[in-house]
C-alpha positions as a Markdown table, in Angstrom:
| # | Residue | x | y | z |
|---|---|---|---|---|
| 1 | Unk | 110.1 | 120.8 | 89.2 |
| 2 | Unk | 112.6 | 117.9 | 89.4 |
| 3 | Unk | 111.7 | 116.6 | 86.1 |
| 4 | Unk | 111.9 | 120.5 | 84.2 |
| 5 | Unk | 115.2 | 120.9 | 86.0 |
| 6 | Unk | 116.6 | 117.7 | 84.8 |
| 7 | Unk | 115.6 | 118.9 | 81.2 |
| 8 | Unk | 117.6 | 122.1 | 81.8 |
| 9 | Unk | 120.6 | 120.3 | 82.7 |
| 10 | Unk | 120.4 | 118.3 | 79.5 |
| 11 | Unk | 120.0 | 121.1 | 77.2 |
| 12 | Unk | 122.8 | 122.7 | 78.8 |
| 13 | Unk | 124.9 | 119.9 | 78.7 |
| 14 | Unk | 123.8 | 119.7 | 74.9 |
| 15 | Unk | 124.5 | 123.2 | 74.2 |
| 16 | Unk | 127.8 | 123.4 | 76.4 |
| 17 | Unk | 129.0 | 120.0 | 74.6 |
| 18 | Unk | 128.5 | 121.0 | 71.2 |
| 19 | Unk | 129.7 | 124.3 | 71.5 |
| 20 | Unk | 133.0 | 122.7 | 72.7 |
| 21 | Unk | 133.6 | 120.1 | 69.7 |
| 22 | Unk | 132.5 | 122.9 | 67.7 |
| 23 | Unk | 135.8 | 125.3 | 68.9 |
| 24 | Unk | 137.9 | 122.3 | 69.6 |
| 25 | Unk | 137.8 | 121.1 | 65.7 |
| 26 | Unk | 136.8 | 124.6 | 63.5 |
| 27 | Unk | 140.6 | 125.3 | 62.6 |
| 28 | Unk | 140.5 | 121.9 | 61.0 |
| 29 | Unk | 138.4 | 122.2 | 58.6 |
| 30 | Unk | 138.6 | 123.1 | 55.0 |
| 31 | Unk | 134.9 | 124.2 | 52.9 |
| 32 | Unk | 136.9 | 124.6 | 49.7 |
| 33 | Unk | 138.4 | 121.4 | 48.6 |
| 34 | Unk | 140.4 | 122.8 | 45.8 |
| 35 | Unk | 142.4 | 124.7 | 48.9 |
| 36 | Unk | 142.5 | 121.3 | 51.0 |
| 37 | Unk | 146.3 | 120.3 | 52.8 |
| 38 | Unk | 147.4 | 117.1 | 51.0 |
| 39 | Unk | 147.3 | 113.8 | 52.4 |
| 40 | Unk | 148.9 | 110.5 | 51.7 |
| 41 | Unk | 145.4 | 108.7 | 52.8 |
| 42 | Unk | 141.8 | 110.5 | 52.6 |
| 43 | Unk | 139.4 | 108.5 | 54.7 |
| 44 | Unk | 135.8 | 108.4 | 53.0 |
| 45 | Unk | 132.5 | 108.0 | 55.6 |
| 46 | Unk | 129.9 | 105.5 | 54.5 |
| 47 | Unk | 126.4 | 106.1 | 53.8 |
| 48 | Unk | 123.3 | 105.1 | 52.4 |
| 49 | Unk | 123.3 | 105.3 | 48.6 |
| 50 | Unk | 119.6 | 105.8 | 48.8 |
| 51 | Unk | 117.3 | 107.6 | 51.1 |
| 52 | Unk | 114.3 | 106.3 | 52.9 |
| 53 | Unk | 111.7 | 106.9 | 50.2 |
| 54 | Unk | 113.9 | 105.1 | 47.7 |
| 55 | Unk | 115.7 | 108.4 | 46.0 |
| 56 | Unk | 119.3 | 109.0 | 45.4 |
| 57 | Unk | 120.7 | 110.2 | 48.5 |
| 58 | Unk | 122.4 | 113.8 | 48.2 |
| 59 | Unk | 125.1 | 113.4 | 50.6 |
| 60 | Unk | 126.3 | 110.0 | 49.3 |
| 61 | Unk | 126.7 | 111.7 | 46.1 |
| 62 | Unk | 128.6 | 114.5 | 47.5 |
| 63 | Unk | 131.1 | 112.9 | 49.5 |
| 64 | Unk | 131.8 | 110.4 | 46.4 |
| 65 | Unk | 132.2 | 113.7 | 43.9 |
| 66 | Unk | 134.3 | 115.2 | 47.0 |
| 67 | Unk | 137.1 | 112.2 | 47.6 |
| 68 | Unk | 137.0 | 111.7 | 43.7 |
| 69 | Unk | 137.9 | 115.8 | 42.7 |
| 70 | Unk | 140.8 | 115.3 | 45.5 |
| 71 | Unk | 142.4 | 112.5 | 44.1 |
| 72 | Unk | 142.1 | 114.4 | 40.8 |
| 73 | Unk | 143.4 | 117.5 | 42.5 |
| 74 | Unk | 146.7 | 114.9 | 44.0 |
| 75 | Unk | 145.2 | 116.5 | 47.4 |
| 76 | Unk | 145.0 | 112.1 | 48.6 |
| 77 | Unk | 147.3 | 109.5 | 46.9 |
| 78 | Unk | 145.1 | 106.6 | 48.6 |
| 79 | Unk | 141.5 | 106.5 | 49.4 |
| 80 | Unk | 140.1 | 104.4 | 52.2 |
| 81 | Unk | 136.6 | 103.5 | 51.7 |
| 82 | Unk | 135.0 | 102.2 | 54.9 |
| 83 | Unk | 131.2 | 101.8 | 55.7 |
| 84 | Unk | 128.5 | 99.3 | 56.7 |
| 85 | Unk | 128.5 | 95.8 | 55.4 |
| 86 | Unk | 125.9 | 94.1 | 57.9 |
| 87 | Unk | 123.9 | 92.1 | 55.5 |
| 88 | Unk | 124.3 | 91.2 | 51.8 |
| 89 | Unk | 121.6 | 93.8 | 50.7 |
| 90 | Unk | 123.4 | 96.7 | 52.5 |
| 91 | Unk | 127.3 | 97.0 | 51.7 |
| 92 | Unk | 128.4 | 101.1 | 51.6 |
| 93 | Unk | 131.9 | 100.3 | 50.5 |
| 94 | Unk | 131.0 | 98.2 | 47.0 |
| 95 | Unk | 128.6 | 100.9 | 46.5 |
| 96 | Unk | 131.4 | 103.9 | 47.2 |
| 97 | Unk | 134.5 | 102.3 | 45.3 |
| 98 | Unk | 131.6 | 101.7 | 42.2 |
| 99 | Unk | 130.9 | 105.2 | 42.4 |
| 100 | Unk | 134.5 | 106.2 | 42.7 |
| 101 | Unk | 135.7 | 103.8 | 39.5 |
| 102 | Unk | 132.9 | 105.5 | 37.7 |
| 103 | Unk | 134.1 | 108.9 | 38.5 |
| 104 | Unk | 137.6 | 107.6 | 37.1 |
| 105 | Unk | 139.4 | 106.9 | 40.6 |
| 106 | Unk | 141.4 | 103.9 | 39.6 |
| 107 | Unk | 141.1 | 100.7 | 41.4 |
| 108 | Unk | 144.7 | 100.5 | 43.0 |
| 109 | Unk | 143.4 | 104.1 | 44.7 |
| 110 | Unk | 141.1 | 102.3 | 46.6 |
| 111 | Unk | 141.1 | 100.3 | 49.9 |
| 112 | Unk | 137.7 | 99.0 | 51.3 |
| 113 | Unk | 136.9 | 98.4 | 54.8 |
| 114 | Unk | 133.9 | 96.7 | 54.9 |
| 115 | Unk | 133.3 | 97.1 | 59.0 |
| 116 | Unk | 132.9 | 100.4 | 59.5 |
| 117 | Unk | 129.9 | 100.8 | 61.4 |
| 118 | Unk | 130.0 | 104.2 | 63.0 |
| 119 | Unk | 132.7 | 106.7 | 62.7 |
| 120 | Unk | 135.2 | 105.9 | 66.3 |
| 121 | Unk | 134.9 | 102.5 | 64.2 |
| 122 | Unk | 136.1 | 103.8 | 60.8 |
| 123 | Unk | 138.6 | 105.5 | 62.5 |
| 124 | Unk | 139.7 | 102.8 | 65.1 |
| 125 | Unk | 140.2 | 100.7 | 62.0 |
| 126 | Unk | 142.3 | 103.2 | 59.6 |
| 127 | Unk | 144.6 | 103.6 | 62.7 |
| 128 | Unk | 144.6 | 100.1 | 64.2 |
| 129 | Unk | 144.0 | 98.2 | 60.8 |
| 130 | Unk | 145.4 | 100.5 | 57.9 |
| 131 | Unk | 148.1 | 101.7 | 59.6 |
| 132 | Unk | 147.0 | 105.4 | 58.8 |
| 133 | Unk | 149.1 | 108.1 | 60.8 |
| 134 | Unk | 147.7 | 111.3 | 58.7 |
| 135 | Unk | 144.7 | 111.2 | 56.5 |
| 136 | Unk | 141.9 | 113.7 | 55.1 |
| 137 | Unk | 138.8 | 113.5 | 56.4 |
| 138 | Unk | 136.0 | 113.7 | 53.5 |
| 139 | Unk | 131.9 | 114.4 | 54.6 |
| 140 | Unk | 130.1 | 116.9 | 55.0 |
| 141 | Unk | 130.7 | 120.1 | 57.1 |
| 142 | Unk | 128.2 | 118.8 | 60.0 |
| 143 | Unk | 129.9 | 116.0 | 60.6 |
| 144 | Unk | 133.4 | 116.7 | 60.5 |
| 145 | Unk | 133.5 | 118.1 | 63.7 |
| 146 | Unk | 132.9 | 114.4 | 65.8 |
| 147 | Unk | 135.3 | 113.3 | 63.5 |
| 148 | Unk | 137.5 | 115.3 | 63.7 |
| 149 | Unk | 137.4 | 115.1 | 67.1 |
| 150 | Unk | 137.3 | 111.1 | 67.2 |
| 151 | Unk | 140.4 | 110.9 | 65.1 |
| 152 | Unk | 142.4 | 114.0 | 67.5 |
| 153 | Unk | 141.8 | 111.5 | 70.4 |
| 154 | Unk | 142.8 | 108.3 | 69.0 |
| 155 | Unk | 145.8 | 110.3 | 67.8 |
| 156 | Unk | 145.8 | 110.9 | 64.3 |
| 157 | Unk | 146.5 | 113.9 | 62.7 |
| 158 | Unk | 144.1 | 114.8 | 61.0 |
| 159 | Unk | 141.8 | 117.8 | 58.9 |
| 160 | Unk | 138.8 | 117.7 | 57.2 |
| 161 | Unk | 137.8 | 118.5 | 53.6 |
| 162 | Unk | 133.8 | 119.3 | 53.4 |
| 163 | Unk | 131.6 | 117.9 | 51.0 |
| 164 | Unk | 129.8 | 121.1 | 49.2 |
| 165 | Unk | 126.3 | 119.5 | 49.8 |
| 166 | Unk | 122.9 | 121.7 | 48.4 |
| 167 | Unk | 120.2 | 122.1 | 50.6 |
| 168 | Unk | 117.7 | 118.9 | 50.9 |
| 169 | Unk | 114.2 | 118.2 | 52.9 |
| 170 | Unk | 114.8 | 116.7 | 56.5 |
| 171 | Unk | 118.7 | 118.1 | 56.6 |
| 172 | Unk | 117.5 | 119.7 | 59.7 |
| 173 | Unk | 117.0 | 115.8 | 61.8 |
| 174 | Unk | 120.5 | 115.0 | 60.2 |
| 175 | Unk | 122.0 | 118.1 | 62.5 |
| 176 | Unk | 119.8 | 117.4 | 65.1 |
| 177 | Unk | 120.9 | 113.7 | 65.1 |
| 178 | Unk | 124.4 | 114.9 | 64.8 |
| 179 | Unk | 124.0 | 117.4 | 67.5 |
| 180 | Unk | 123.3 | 114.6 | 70.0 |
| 181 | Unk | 125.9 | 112.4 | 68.5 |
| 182 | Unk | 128.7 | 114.7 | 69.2 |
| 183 | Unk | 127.5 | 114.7 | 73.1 |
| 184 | Unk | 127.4 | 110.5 | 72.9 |
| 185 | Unk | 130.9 | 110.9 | 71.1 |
| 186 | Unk | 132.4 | 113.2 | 74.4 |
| 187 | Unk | 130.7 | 110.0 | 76.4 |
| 188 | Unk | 132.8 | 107.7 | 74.7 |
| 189 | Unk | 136.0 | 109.4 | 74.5 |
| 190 | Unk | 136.3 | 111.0 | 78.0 |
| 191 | Unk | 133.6 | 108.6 | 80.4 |
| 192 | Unk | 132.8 | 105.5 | 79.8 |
| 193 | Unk | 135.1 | 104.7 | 76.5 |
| 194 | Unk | 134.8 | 102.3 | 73.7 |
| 195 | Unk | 136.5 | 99.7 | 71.3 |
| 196 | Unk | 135.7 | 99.3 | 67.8 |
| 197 | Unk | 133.3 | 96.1 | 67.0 |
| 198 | Unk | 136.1 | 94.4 | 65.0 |
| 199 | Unk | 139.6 | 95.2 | 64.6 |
| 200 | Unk | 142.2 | 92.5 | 62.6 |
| 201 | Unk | 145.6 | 92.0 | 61.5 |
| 202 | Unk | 147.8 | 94.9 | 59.9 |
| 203 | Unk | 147.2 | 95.3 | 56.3 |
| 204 | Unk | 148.8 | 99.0 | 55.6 |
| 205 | Unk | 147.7 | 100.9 | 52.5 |
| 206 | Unk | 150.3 | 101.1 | 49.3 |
| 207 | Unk | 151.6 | 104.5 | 50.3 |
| 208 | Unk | 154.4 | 106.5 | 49.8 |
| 209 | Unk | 155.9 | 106.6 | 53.4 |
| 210 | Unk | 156.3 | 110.7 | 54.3 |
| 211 | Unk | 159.3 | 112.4 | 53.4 |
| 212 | Unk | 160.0 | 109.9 | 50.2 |
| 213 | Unk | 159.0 | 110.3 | 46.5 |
| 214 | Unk | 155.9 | 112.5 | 45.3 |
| 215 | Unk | 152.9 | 110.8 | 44.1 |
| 216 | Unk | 154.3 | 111.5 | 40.8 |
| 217 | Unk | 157.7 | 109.7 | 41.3 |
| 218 | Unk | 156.0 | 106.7 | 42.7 |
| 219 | Unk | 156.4 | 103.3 | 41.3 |
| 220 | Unk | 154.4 | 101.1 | 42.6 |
| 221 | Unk | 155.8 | 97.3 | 43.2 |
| 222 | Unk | 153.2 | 96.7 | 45.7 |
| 223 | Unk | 150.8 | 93.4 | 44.7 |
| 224 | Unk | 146.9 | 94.5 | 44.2 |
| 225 | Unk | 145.3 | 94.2 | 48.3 |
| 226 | Unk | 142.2 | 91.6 | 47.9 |
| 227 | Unk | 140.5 | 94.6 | 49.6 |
| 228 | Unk | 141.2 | 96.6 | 46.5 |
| 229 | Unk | 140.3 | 94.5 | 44.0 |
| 230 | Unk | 137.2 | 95.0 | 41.8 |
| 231 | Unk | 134.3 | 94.0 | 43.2 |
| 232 | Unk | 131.7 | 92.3 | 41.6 |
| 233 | Unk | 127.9 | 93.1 | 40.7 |
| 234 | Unk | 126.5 | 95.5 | 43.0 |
| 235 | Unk | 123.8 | 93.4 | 45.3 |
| 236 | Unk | 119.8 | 95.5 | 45.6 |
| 237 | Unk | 120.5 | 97.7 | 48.4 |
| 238 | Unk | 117.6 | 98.2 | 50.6 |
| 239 | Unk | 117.2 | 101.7 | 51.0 |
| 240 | Unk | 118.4 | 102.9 | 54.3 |
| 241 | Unk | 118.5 | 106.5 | 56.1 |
| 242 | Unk | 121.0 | 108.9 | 55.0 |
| 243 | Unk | 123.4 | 108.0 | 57.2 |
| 244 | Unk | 126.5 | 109.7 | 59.2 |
């Protein structure tokens, strides 16, 4: 009896959660990118570029085609890469600013920021780190939401520009996994709270301040950030899961 009733109280508390990030974040978010708000800064979500079995991962793919049609669409002027870089076979941002220089973003578009290992950390880190004030948000539509909702409390305005992503086998874990996420996320904000693994010195991003020039009018004099510069040789990534 004790045990089934504890199991209600998590399901509701799952449901009840969810439902909640779900109405706090909706109005923020965009499924048409060519109708996205502009930005000065779009802030891109690492993940694998693989999936387990070894396969091009779908959602990496979409994310990198979404923050690349944006800055083609002068939606973002700047685009902040940030992912996982725990070992020297795994390294999301390399593999996202090479995937972004094919797709014609230039290099001097691009920041990297090679620790962020969950999404409070990405965010943490564009605030904190990058100086960011106002940025779009660019993955997919299920995980926009946490977020969204990561970046409203750390005080950054913020609004998210989905990923269009076609359907692909085992999608349903990734909402499943997100699902509980979001309830872990209203733990961290609101209970027990949390700090990013690694913050750093200030290093803003070559912007145009708001209220100056247009991206068009911008010179820039700013020298090249070592984070933007071009990377070498991609390492052999092991193929990982398919990520946030």
């Amino acid at each position: 009896m004790a045990l089934g009733g504890g199991l209600l109280l998590a399901l509701l508390l799952l449901v009840a959660g969810n439902a909640w990030v779900l109405q706090q974040t909706r109005q923020q978010i965009e499924p048409e990118l060519s109708l996205c708000l502009a930005a000065p800064v779009g802030i891109v979500f690492g993940t694998s570029r693989w999936t387990r079995s070894g396969r091009p991962n779908p959602h990496f793919a979409a994310r990198m085609n979404a923050a690349a049609r944006l800055v083609r669409l002068e939606r973002v002027e700047h685009l902040l890469i940030s992912g996982d870089n725990r070992t020297r076979f795994y390294n999301e941002p390399q593999a996202m600013w090479q995937a972004l220089n094919a797709r014609q973003v230039p290099a001097e578009a691009m920041t990297m920021d090679f620790a962020g290992f969950s999404t409070y950390d990405t965010l943490a880190r564009a605030r904190d780190v990058f100086g960011v004030e106002q940025a779009v948000l660019i993955t997919q539509d299920w995980h926009l939401p946490r977020a969204l909702l990561i970046a409203d409390a750390l005080g950054l305005e913020a609004w998210g520009c989905a990923a269009p992503t076609r359907p692909v086998d085992g999608l349903w874990r990734l909402r499943l996994r997100e699902w509980l996420a979001r309830l872990g996320t209203l733990g961290d904000l609101y209970v027990w709270g949390r700090d990013p693994h690694f913050l750093g010195p200030l290093e803003p991003l070559p912007v145009t301040p708001q209220g100056e020039a247009s991206i068009e009018e911008v010179e820039s004099t700013e020298e090249e950030s070592p984070s933007s510069s071009l990377p070498g040789p991609l390492e052999p990534v092991t193929p990982q899961g398919q990520g946030e």
